[in-house]
C-alpha positions in Angstrom: -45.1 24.6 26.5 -47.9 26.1 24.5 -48.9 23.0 22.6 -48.7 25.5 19.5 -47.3 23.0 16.6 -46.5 24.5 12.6 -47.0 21.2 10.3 -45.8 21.9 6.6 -46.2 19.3 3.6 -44.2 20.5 1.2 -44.7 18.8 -2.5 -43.3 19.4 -5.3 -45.0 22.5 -6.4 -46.8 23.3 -3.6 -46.6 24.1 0.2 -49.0 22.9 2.7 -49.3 24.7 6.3 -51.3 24.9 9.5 -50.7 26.1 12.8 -52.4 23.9 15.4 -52.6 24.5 19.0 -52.8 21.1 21.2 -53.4 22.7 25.1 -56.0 20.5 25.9 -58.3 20.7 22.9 -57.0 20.9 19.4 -57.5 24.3 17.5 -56.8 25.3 14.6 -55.1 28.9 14.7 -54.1 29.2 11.0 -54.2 27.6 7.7 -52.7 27.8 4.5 -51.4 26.7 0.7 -49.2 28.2 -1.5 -50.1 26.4 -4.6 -48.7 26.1 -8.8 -44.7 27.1 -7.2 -42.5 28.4 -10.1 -45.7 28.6 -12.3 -46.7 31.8 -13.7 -50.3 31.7 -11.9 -49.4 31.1 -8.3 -52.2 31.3 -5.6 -51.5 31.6 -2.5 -54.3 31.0 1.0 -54.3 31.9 4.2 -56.9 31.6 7.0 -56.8 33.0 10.3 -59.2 31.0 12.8 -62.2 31.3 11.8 -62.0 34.4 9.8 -62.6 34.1 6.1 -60.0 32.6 4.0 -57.5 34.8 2.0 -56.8 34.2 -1.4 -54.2 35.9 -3.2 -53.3 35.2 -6.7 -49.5 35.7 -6.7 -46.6 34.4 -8.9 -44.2 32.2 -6.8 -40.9 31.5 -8.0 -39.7 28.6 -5.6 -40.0 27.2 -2.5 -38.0 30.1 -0.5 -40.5 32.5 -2.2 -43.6 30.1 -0.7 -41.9 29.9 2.7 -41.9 33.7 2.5 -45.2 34.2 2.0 -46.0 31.4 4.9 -43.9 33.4 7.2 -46.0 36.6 5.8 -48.9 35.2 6.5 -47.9 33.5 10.0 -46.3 36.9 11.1 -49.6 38.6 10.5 -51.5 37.0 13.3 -48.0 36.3 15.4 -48.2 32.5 14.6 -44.4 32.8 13.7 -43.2 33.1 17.1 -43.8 30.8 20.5 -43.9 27.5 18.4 -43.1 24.1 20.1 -42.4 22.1 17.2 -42.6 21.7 13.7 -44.1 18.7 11.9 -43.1 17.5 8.2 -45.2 15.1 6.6 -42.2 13.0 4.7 -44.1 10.0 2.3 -41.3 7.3 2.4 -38.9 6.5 5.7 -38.0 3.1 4.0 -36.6 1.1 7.0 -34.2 3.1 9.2 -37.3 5.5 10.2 -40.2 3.4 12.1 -41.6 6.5 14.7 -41.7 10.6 14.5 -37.5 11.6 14.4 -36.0 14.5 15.6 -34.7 16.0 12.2 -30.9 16.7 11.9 -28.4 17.4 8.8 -28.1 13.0 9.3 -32.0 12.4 9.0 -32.6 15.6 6.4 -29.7 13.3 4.5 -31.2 10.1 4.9 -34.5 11.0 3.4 -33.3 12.5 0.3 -31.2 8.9 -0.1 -34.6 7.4 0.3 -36.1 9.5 -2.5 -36.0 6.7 -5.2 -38.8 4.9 -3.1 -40.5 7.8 -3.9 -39.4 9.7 -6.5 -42.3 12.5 -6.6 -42.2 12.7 -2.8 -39.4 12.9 -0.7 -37.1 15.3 -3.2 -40.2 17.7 -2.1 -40.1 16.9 1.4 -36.5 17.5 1.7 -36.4 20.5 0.1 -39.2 21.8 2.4 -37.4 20.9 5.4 -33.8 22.1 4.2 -36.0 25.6 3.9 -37.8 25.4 7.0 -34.2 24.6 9.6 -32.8 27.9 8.2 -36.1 29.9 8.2 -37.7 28.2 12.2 -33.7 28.6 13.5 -34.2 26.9 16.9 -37.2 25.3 16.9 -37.2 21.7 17.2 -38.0 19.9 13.7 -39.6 16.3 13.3 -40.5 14.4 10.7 -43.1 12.2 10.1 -43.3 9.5 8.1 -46.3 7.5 6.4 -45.0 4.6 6.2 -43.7 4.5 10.0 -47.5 3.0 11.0 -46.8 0.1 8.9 -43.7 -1.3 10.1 -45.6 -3.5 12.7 -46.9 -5.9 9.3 -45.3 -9.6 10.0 -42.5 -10.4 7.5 -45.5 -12.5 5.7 -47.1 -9.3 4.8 -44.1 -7.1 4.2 -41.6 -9.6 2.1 -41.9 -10.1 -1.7 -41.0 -13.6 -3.2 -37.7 -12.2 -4.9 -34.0 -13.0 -4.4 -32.7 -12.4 -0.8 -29.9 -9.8 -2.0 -32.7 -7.5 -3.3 -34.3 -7.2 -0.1 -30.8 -6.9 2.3 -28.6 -4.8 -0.5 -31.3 -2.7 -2.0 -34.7 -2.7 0.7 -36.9 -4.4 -1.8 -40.0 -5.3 0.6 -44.0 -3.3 1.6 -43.5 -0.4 3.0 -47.0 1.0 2.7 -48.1 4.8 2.9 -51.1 7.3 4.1 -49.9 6.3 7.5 -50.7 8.9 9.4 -54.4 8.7 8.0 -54.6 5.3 8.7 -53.5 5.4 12.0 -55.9 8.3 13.3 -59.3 7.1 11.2 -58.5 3.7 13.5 -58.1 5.3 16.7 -61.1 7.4 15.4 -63.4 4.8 14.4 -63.1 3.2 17.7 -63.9 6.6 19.7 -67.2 6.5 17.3 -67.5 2.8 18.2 -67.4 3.3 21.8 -64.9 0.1 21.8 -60.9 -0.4 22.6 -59.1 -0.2 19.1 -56.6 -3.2 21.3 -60.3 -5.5 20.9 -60.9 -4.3 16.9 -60.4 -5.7 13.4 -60.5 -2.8 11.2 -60.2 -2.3 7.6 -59.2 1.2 6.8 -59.8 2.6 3.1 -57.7 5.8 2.4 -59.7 6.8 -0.9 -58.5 9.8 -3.0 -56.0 10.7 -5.9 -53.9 8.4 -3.9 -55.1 5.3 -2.3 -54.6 2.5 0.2 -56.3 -0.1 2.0 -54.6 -1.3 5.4 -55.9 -4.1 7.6 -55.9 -3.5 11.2 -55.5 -5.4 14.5 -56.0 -4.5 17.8 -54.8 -0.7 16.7 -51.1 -2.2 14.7 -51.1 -2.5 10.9 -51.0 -6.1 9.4 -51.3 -5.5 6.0 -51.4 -2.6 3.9 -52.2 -2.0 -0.2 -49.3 0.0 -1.4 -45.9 -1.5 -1.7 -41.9 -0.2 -1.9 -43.3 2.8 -3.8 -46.7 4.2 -3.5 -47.5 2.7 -7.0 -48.7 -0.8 -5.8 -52.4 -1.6 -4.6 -55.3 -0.2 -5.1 -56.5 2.0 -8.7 -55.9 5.7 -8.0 -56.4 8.9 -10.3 -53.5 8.5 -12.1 -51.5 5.4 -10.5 -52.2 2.0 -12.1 -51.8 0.3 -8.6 -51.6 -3.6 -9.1 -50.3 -4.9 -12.5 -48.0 -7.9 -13.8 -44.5 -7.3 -13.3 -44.0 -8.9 -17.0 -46.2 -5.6 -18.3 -43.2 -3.2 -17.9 -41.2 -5.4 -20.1 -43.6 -5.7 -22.7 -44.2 -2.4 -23.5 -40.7 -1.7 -23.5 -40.0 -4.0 -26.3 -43.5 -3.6 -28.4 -44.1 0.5 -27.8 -40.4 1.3 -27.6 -40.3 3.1 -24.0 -37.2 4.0 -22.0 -37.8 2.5 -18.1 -38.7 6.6 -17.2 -41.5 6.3 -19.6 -42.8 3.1 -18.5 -42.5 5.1 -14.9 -44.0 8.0 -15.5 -47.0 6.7 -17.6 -47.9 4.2 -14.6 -47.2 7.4 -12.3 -49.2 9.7 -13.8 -50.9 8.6 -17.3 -52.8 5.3 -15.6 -55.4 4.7 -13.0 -58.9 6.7 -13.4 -56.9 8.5 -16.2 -55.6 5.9 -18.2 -59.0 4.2 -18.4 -61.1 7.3 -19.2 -58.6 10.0 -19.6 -60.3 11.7 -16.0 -58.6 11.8 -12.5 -61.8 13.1 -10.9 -64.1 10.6 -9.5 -67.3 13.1 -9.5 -66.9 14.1 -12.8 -66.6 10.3 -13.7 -69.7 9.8 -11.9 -71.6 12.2 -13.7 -70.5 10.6 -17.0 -71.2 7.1 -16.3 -74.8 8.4 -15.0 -75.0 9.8 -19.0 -74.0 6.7 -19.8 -70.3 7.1 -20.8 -69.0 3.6 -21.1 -65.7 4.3 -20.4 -66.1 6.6 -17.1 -68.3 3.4 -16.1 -65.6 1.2 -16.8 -63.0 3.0 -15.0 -65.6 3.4 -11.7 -65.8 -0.4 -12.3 -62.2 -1.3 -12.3 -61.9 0.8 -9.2 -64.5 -0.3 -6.9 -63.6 -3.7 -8.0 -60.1 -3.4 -6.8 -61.0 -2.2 -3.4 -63.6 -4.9 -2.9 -61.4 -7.3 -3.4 -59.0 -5.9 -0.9 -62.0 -5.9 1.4 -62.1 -9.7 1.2 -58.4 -10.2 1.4 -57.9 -8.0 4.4 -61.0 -10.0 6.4 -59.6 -13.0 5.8 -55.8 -11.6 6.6 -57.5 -10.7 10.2 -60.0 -13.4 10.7 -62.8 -11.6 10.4 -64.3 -8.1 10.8 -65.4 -5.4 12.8 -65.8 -2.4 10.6 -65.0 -1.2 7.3 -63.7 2.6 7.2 -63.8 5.2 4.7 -62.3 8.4 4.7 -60.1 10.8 2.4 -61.9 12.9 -0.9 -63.9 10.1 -2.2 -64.0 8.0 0.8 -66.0 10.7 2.3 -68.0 12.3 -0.5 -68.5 9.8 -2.5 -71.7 7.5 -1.9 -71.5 5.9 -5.2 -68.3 4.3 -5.0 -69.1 3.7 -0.7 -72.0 1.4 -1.7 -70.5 0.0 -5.5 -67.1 -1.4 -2.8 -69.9 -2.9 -0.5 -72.0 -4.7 -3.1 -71.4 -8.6 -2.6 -70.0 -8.2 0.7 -72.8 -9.3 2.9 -71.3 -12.6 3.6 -68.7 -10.4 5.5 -71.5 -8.7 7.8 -71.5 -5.6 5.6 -74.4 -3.9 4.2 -74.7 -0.2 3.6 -78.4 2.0 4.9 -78.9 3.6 1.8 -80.7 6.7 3.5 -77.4 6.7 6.0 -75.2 6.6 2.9 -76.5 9.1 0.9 -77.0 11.8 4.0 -74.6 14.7 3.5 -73.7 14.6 7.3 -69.8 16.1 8.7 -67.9 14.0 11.1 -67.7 9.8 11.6 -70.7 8.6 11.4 -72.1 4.8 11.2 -73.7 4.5 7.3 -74.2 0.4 7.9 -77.9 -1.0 8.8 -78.5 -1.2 11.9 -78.5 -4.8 13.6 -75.7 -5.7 10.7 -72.8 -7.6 12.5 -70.2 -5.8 11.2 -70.4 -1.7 10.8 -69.4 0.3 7.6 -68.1 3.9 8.9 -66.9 7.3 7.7 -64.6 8.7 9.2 -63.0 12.2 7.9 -58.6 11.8 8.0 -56.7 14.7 10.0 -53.5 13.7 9.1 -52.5 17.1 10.2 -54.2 17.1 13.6 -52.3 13.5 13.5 -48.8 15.3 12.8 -49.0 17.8 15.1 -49.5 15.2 18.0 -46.7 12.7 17.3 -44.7 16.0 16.6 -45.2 17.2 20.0 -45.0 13.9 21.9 -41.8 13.9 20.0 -40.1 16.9 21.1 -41.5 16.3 24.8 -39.5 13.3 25.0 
């Protein structure tokens, strides 16, 4: 085998590619986007190695039209041929898929009956995939699920307090997401550590337009943020995260909204958004530096949320060992890396401000030194992590 592995994450108006060679060292041989499918201002990348990105602005009518432009693009360089596998970042496996699975017409199947765990997800997936068998004829297909790392949490941790019938008949229960991020900033964090992730008590932060906290021991998931869907847990850009159950009902009966209203505006109309009508945490930054009251009470409400998952996740795992950030913000953003740590000394936590503010690439350790437990970033490959359980996959 060549190692060479073609991930794709297909969403629903955009498709996600790189080729990754794994022969010993990972490499990177190409990536891509096609981005705004079936808008009328489609632009589509490609980069070759370490040869300047190409950017293309190109109308693309559907998702065939972005696989043909992958192919294109792939064919170029001769990326299209000699490929091992092919990994497919699918969001929601619910609970018949707990590891990387071999995709057939059965599992392509089962996924889309798993779409109304989430609904602007695996319809996208799916389709990807469906394109992808008839276009890589031959080549063996996995899937990869993020929510496959959490399926070691203890029924404590994965079980809601409903009627039994809802769980057995309809799979009401955590199933937690960013998996694959989770899962490779741990085994990650330990490298930087120079410890065994089996002797570590990690809680991982997944910060960006989505986001998750999981709690970690000894390398298996015990906890995570998000719940059935991906709407539960922590305030993202536009997801509320947690809320009272009894909210949904009331603004149905005083506003008037259908249940796909309610859905959609805690989808997409809630979070960052909802509370100062922006989804971009820099640009909120810079307005609650001007003093803009509501970008400072959205930053609040955010950093709030994750401290106290912070707490809850020490005291779910008896204590800690590091605190990880990674993901858009959880990288870039100093501000909300020190506004989550304020208060959290009693935990062992307390961020170097010099460290913290240093615009340094890779995991590094941005806690004082001598503190007794370490605050880390630690930049997610979830593709680098898809192409190895892909290939362990098909070499089984």
């Amino acid at each position: 085998m060549s190692g060479r592995v073609l991930v794709l994450n297909a969403g629903s108006s955009s498709l996600k590619y790189q080729c990754i060679a794994l022969d010993g060292q990972a490499r990177r041989l190409a990536v891509g986007s096609v981005e705004r499918i079936g808008e009328d201002s489609g632009r589509v990348t490609h980069q070759a190695g370490d040869a300047e990105p190409v950017v293309e602005e190109r109308v693309v009518d559907d998702h065939d039209g972005a696989f043909d432009n992958v192919i294109e693009a792939l064919h170029g360089t001769g990326l299209d041929e000699g490929l091992d596998g092919i990994g497919h970042r699918v969001v929601h496996g619910g609970e018949r898929y707990s590891e990387p699975t071999l995709i057939d017409e059965h599992v392509l199947a089962g996924i889309r009956e798993l779409a109304p765990l989430a609904p602007l997800h695996n319809p996208a997936n799916a389709l990807g995939i469906e394109i992808a068998l008839e276009v890589f004829d031959g080549v063996p297909q996995v899937a990869v699920f993020d929510t496959a790392f959490h399926r070691t949490m203890p029924a404590a941790a994965y079980r809601y307090a409903v009627p039994e019938a809802w769980y057995t008949r309809h799979g009401v229960r955590r199933y937690g997401a960013h998996g694959t991020s989770h899962a490779f900033v741990a085994s990650a964090a330990a490298k930087h550590l120079g410890r065994e992730l089996a002797e570590l008590r990690l809680v991982t932060l997944h910060l960006g337009n989505g986001a998750s906290a999981a709690a970690i021991a000894g390398g298996r998931c015990v906890d995570t943020s998000m719940g059935l869907t991906p709407l539960e847990g922590l305030v993202m850009g536009t997801r509320s995260g947690d809320l009272d159950p009894s909210v949904v009902f009331h603004v149905q009966r005083q506003a008037g909204l259908s249940p796909e209203q309610v859905e959609r505006a805690l989808n997409r109309e809630s979070g960052l958004k909802g509370l100062c009508d922006e989804n971009d945490v820099r640009q909120i930054e810079r307005r609650a530096a001007g003093g803009d009251e509501d970008a400072e009470l959205a930053l609040s409400v955010f950093c709030h949320r994750i401290r106290k998952y912070v707490g809850a996740y020490a005291a779910v795992l008896g204590g800690l060992d590091a605190l990880v950030f990674t993901a858009g913000i959880g990288e870039h953003s100093p501000v909300v890396r020190e506004r989550v740590c304020e208060g959290l000394g009693f935990l062992g936590l307390a961020v170097d401000p010099g460290a913290n503010d240093a615009k340094a690439g890779g995991a590094r350790t941005i806690s004082l030194a001598g503190s007794p437990a370490a605050v880390l970033v630690v930049p997610t490959d979830e593709e680098l992590e898809i192409a190895r359980q892909t290939l362990a996959c098909v070499q089984t």
